[in-house]
C-alpha positions in Angstrom: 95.7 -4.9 69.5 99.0 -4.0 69.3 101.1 -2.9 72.6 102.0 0.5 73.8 103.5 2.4 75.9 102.0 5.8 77.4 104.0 8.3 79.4 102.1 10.8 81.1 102.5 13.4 84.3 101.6 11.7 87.5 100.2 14.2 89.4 97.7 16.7 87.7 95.9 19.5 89.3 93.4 21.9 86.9 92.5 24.6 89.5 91.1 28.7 88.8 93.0 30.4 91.1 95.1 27.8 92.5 98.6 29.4 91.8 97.7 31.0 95.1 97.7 27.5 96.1 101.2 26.2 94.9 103.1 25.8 98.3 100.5 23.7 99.6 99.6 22.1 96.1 103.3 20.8 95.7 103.3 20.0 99.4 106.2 18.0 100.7 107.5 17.5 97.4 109.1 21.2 97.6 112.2 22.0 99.5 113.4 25.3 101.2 115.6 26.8 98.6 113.3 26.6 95.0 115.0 28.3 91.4 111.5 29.7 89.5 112.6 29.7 85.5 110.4 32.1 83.6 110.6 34.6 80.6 111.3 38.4 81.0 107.9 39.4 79.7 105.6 37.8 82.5 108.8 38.7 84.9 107.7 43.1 83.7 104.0 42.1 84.0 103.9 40.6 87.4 102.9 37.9 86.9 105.1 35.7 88.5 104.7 37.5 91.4 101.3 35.5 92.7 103.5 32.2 92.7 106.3 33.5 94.4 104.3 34.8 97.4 103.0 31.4 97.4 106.3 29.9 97.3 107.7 31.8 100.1 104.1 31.5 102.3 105.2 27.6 102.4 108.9 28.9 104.2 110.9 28.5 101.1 113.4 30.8 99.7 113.1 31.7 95.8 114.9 32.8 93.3 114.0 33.4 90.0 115.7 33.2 86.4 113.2 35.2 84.2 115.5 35.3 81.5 114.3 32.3 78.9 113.9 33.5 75.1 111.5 32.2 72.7 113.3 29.4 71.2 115.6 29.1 74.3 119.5 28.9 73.3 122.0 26.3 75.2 123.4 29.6 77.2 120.3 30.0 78.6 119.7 26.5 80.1 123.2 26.6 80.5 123.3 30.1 82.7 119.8 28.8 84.7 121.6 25.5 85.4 124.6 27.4 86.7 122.2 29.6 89.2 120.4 26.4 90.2 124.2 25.3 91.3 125.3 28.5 93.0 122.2 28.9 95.4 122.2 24.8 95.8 118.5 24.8 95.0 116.5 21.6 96.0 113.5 22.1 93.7 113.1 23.4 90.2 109.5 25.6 89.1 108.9 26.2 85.2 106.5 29.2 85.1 105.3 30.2 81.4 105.3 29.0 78.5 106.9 26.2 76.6 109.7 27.7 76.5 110.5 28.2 80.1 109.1 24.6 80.9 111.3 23.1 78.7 114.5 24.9 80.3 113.1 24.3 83.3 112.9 20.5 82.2 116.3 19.9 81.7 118.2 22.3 84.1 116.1 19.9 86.5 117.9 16.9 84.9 121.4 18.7 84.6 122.3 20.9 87.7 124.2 19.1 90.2 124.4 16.0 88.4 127.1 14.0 87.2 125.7 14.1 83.0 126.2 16.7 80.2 124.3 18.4 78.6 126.1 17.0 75.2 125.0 13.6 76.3 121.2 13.9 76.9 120.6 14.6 73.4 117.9 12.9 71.4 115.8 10.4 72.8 116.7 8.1 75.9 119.5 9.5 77.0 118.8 11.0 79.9 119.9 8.8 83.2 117.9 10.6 85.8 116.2 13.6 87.0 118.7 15.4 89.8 115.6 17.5 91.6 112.0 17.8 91.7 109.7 19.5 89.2 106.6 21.5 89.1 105.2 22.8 86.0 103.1 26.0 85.5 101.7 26.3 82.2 100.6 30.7 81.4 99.7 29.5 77.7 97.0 27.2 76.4 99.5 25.6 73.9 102.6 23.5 73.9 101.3 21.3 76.4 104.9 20.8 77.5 103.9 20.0 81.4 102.7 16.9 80.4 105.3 16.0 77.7 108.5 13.9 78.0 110.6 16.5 75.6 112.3 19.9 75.6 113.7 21.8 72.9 116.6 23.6 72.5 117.8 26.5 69.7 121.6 25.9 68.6 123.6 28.6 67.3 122.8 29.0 63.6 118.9 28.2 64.2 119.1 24.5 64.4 117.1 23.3 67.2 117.7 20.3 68.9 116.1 18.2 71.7 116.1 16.0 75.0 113.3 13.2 74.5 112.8 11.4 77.8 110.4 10.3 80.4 112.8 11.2 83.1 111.7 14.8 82.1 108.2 14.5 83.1 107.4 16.7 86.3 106.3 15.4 89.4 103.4 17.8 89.3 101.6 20.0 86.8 99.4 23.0 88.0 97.0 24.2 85.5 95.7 27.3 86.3 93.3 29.1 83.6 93.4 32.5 85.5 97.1 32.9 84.3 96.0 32.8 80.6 93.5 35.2 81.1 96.2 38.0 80.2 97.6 36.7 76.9 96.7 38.9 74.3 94.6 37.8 71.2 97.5 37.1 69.1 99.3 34.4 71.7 95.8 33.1 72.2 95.0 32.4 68.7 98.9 31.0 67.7 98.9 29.0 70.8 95.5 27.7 70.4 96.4 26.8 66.8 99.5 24.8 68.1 97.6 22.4 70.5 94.9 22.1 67.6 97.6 20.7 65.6 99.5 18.8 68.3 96.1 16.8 68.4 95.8 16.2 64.7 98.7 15.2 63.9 98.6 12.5 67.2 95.2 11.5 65.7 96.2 10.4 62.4 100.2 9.8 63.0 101.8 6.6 61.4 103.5 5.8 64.5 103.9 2.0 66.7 102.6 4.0 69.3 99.3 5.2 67.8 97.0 4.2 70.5 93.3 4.7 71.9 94.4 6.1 74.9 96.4 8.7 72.7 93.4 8.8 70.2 90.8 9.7 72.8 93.3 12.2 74.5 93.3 13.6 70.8 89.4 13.9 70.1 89.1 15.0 73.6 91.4 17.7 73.2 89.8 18.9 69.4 86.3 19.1 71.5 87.4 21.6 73.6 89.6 23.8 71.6 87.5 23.4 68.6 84.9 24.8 70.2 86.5 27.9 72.3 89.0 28.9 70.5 87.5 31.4 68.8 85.3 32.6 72.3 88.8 33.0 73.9 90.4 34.9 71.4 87.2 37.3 71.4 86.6 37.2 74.2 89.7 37.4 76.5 87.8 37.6 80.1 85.5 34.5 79.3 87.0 32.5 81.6 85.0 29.0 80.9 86.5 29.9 77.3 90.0 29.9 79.1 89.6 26.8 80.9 88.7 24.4 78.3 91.5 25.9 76.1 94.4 25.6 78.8 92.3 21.9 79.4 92.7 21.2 75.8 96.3 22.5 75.1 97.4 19.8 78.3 94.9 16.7 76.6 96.6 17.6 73.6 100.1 17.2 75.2 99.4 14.3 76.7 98.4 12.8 72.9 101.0 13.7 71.1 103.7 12.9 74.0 102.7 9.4 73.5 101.7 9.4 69.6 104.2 12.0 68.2 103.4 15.1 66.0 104.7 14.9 61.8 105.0 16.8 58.7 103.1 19.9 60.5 105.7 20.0 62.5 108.8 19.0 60.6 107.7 21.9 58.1 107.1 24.7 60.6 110.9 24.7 62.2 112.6 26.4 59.5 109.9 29.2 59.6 109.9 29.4 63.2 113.6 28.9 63.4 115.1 30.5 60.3 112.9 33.9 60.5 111.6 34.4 64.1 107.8 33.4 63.5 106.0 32.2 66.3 105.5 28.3 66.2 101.8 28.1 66.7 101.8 30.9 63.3 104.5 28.6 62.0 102.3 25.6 62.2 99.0 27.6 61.5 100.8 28.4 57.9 101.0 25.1 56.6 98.4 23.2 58.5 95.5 22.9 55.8 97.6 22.3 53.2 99.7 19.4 54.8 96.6 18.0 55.4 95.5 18.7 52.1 98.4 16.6 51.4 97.9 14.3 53.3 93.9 13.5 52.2 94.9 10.6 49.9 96.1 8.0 53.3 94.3 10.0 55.9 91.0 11.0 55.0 89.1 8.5 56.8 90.9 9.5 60.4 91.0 13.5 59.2 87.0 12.8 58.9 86.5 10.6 62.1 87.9 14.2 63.9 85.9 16.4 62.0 82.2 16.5 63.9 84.6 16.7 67.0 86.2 19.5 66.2 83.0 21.4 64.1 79.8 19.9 65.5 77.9 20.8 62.5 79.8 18.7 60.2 78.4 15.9 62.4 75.6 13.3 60.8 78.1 11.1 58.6 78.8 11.2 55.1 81.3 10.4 52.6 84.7 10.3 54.1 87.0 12.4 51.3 83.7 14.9 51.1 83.7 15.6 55.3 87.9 15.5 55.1 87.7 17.9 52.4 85.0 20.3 54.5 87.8 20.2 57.6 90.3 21.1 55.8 88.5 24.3 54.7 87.6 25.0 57.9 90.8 24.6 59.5 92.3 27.2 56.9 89.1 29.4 57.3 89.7 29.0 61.5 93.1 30.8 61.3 91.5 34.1 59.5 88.7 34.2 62.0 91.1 33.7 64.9 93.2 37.0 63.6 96.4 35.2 62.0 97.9 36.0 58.7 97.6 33.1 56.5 100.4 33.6 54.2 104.1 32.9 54.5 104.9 36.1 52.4 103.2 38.1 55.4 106.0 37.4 57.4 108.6 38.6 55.0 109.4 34.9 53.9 110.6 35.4 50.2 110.0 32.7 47.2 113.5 32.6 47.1 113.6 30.8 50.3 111.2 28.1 49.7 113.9 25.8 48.3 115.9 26.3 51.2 113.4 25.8 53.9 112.4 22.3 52.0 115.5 21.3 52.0 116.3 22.3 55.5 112.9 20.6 56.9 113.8 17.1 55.2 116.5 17.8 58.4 113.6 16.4 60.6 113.2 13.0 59.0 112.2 11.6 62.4 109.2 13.9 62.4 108.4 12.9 58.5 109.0 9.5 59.7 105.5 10.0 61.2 103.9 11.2 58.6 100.9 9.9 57.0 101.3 9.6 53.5 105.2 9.4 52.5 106.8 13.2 51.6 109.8 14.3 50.1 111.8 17.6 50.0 109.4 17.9 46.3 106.1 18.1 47.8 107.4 19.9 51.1 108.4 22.7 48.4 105.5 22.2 47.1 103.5 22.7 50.1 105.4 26.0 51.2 104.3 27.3 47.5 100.9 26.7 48.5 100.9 28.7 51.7 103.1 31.2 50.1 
């Protein structure tokens, strides 16, 4: 067996209803002066408002950022970073989803320490993290609060991102009751996401394709497989919600370890060039990169199928159970309420070449990939989900 290396959060705490908990969950880990980073929307909704009572029941002051975009830009880690400084805050709280934990991520690396930004960059680089951490997933999706990255949205779409342990929180509370508010279409594009994250972990071509990373990644399929749909119908079902939010953070902690690939690589320039969500981004060309994919993966793509849909359990030929997945995955998405084509988002032919040539940017993703692919068969691909 070959080594490995697996980087995980240390402290995990699954818990309905236990935002109402956080002062005491964190514990001594928290200070008296705490900076909550969140988005605007759950800021209008209220619903940061349960973890800020709980904040201030354990004697700290708060203050919260709830500015963070989808696809957070450098100003905005930048401006939270510079409000972490000016109230001299001794913890950092990521409320949302993976876009507030990743800002939250790195302002907790950057304010009041001696690095820049410019230098944390890519993967490694980051010498320390300056305060503690607590992460509060609201999505079932990224899995971010148990991942060692962050990314970050340059000006002229090009993302960018910090890779490193030192990022990990000291604690993640997972609280299904916060989900229970996302609306069908942020349950379905999220769910879609940590579907993939797992996936692509299962069958990457990485050194650090593992067991542990493997059975995080069947683990994961099991329970979003099987309630994704019951949680996207079903918005109250609140055993639904927990496996989901469950799932989305097994996911993570895959693909933190054994990293995500062509899914991936292919959905930034629809995310990034024309505003599409990423789970939809990654929901678009999912069945058909694996599609591509069949020829060096079928075997792994049919190990995950009974997992995933029990009834495709009881064995069989391997290309004839990955070919059944595969349909399944594509029919998932329509059943789930997303839009299956790229055109539906007012993504034109005439872009295709572009976005191919733009996602052979993120060779380090392809890298990963299961069966070699060039900016040809990418083009190819987005032709197919067009």
């Amino acid at each position: 067996m070959q080594a490995f290396t697996l980087h995980t959060t240390p402290h995990i705490v699954f818990e309905p209803g236990g935002i109402r908990r956080l002062g005491e969950i964190a514990g001594s880990l928290l200070g008296n002066r705490i900076l909550l980073i969140t988005d605007p929307g759950l800021c209008a909704a209220g619903l940061d408002t349960a973890a800020v009572d709980a904040l201030k029941d354990s004697g700290a002051t708060v203050e919260v950022y709830g500015e963070v975009e989808e696809d957070p830009s450098r100003a905005t880690v930048e401006a939270a970073a510079a409000i972490a400084v000016e109230f001299d805050v001794t913890d950092i709280v990521g409320f949302g989803g993976g876009s507030s934990m990743d800002v939250a991520k790195i302002v907790s690396a950057l304010a009041g320490g001696d690095q820049a930004l410019d230098d944390m960059w890519g993967q490694d680089n980051v010498r320390r993290r300056v305060l503690p951490l607590v992460l509060v997933p609201t999505t079932a999706g990224t899995g971010s609060e148990v991942t060692k990255s962050a990314i970050v949205t340059l000006p002229g779409d090009q993302k960018i991102g910090v890779l490193s342990a030192a990022l990990l929180p000291d604690i993640a509370l997972l609280d299904p009751d916060l989900t229970i508010s996302l609306p069908p279409f942020g349950t379905a594009a999220t769910g879609i996401d940590a579907m993939t994250h797992a996936i692509e972990s299962y069958t990457v071509r990485h050194p650090n394709n593992n067991p542990i990373s493997r059975a995080a990644a069947i683990e994961a399929l099991k329970l979003l497989g099987r309630n994704i749909e019951t949680a996207v119908h079903e918005p109250d079902n609140r055993d639904a919600r927990s496996a989901m939010l469950l799932g989305a953070m097994v996911a993570g902690t895959a693909f933190a370890n054994a990293p995500v690939a062509a899914v991936h690589a292919l959905a930034h320039p629809i995310g990034g060039g024309f505003h599409v969500a990423h789970g939809l981004s990654n929901a678009f060309v999912l069945p058909h990169v694996m599609r591509f994919n069949a020829p060096a993966a079928a075997g792994r793509y049919a190990e995950l199928a009974p997992h995933i849909f029990p009834d495709l359990a009881g064995g069989g030929d391997p290309e004839a159970l990955c070919a059944a997945l595969i349909e399944r995955i594509a029919a998932l998405r329509t059943k789930i309420g997303l839009v299956t084509r790229l055109r539906d988002v007012k993504i034109g032919e005439d872009d295709l070449p572009a976005m191919a040539k733009k996602a052979t940017g993120m060779q380090f993703l392809l890298d990963n990939n299961p069966r070699d692919i060039n900016e040809a068969d990418i083009l190819d691909i987005y032709r197919a989900a067009f």
